[in-house]
N, C-alpha and C positions, 0 to 999 in steps of 0.2 A: 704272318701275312698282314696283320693290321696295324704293327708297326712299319713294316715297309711304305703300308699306305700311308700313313702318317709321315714319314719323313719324306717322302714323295713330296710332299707340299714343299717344303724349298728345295728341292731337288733343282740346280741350274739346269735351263731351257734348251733344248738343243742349240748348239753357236755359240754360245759361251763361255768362251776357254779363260777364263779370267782363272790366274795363279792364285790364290788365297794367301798358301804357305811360304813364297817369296815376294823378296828378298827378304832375310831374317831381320829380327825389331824393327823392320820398314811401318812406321807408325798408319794408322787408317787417320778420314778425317774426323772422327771420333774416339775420344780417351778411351783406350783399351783398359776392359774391365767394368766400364762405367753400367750407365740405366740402361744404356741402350745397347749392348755388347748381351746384356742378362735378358732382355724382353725379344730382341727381332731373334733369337736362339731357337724363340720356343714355335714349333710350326701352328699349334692350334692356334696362338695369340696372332700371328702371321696371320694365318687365313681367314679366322674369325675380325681382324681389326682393319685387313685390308676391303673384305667388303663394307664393313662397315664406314670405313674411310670413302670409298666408291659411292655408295649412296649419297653425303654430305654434297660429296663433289656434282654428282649430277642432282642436284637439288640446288644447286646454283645456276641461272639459266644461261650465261656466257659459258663457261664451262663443259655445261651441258651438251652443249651444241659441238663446242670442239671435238671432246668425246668422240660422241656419239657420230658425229659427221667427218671424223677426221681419223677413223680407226676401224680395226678390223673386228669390235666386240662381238657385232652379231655374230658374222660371220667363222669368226676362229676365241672365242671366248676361254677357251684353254689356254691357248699360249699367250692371249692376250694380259691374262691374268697372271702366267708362271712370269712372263718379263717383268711385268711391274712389280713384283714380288722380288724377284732375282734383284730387280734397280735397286731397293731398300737395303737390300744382303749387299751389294757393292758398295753402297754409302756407309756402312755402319762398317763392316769386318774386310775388305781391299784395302793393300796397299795406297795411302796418297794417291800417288800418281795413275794408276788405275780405276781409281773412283771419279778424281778430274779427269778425265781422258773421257768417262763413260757419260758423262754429267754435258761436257761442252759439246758429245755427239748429240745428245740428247736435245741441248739447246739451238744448236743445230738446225737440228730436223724442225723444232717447234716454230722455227722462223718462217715455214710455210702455211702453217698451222694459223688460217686467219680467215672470217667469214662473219657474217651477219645471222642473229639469231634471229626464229620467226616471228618473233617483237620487233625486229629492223634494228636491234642494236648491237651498232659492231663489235667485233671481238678479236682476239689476239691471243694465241699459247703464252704468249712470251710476255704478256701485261703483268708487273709488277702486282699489283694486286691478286690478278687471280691464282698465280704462284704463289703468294701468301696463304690464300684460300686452301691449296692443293699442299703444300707441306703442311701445314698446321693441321688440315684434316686426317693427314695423313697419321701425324705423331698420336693425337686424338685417339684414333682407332685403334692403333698398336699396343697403346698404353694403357687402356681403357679395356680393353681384351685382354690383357696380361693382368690389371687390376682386379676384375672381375672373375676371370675364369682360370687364373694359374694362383696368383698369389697376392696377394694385397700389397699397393705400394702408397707411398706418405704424401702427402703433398708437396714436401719437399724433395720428393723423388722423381715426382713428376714433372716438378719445374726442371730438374735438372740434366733430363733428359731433353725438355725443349732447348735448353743452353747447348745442351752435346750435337744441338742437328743447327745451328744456328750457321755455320762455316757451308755446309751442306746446300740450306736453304739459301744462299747469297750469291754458292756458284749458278745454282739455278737463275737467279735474277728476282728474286724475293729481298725486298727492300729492306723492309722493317718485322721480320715474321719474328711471330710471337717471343718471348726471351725466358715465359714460365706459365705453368698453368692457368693463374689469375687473367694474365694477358691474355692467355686461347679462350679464357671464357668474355672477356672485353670482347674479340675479335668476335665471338661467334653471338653476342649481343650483337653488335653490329651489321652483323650480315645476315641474321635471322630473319628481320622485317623483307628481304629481297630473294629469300629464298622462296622455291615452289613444289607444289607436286606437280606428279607430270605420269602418262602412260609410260615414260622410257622408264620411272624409276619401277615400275610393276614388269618393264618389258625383260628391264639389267636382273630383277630375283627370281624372272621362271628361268633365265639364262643359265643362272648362277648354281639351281637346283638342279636344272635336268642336262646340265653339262657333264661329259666326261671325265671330271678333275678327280675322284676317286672309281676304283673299281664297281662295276655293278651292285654287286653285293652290300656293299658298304653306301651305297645312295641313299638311304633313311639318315648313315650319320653324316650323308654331305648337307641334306636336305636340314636338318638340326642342325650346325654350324651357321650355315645360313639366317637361320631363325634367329639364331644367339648374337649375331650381326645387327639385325634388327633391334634385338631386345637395347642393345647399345645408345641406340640413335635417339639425342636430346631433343626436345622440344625447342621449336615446333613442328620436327619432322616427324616424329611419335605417333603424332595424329593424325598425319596425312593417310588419305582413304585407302593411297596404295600400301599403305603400310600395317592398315590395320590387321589385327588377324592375325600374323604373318612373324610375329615374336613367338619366343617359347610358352610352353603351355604347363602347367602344373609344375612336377619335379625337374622337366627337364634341364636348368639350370645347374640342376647337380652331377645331372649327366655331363655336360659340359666341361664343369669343376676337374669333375673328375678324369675326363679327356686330359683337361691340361695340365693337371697334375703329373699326370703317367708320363706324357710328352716328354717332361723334364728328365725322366728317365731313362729317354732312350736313347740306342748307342748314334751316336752321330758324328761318329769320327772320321766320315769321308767328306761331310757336307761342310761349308763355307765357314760356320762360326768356329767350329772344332780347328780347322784349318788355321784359321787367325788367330788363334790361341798357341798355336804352336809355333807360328811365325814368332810371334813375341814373348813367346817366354825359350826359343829357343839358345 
């Protein structure tokens, strides 16, 4: 039962017929095999690093407003969550052409995606910059989740994974986004001074806790991934009041460890990365 719940997390969202296993060695837009082939695999690194990625993001205050003003979080936070998770697994392990396909719907859509934040300053889905903001947080989280709670990765692993999402990051419309770690930490010097707290990012972790995304029973370890999301997040979002508190507390870190550890072990031969493994080594 608690592995099912576990691989539940990237379980594709209802609607998403996306083929993984064809067309045979139909290449992704990322090096099969690579950093990011091994880290978006694993679902606790997934779910632990996308919210913490989500936080970054709504701690940006254009960003925020899109979000928050332009989606169904309050309202359907499950699926809102299983899509954008599903988007990651199409970028990393889909064929080419199904990754672009899903990426230009996407950009798409974000062309409406446009409004004034309640500081009067306007905003755009599709602004180059905040697309930097939003892949780079995103790799951040992933990696950072897989660093800490599955397996330790090098610095040179981690630049190299931002290199593997760089093709990724451009169909989106992201200019100049990061090209290695060094750079994401330049990048998040940079946008630190303009970042903020805010009730939405207190509003997104009751969301995030007392949401549906694992069975009842198992809501103390959604509630603890959560936390471990937090424990993630640099300064000087650390600090912020909504956040205080709200990281793990004594051992619990090892509880986590030890979540993603197991993860790695389990059978995942129906879900997407298993999938594009066989695609290409078939």
């Amino acid at each position: 039962m608690l592995p099912a719940a576990i691989r539940d997390l990237i379980k594709p969202p209802p609607g998403f017929d996306i083929d993984f296993g064809r067309p045979r060695n139909a290449p992704a837009l990322v090096p099969f095999n690579g950093i990011s082939w091994k880290v978006f695999s694993n679902p606790v690194a997934l779910f632990v690093g996308g919210i913490a990625a989500v936080l970054l993001e709504l701690a940006e205050p254009s960003v925020r407003s899109g979000v928050w003003d332009h989606s169904n979080f309050r309202a359907d936070p499950v699926t809102r969550l299983r899509r954008t998770g599903f988007a990651a697994l199409v970028t990393v392990y889909a064929p080419r052409a199904e990754a672009e396909r899903m990426i230009a719907a996407v950009v798409k859509m974000h062309e409406r995606v446009t409004g004034t934040t309640p500081d009067g300053l306007p905003y755009r889905a599709n602004d180059p910059r905040l697309l930097e903001w939003v892949h780079a947080t995103a790799l951040f989280g992933f990696l950072e989740a897989y660093h800490c709670y599955v397996s330790p990765l090098s610095l040179e692993e981690k630049s190299r994974a931002f290199m593997e999402g760089q093709e990724a990051a451009r169909l989106y419309g992201a200019e100049h986004p990061p090209r290695s770690w060094p750079e994401w930490e330049q990048l998040l010097a940079r946008t630190a001074p303009g970042l903020e707290d805010s009730a939405i990012l207190r509003e997104f972790l009751d969301l995030m806790e007392a949401a549906p995304i694992l069975p009842a029973w198992l809501r103390p370890m959604q509630r603890l991934l959560v936390r471990a999301a937090v424990e993630l997040t640099p300064y000087p979002m650390r600090a912020y009041p909504s956040l205080q508190r709200r990281g793990l507390h004594g051992g619990e870190a090892a509880i986590v460890r030890l979540l993603g550890k197991g993860a790695k072990a389990l059978p995942l031969s129906s879900l997407p990365p298993a999938q594009a493994t066989r695609r290409m080594c078939g």
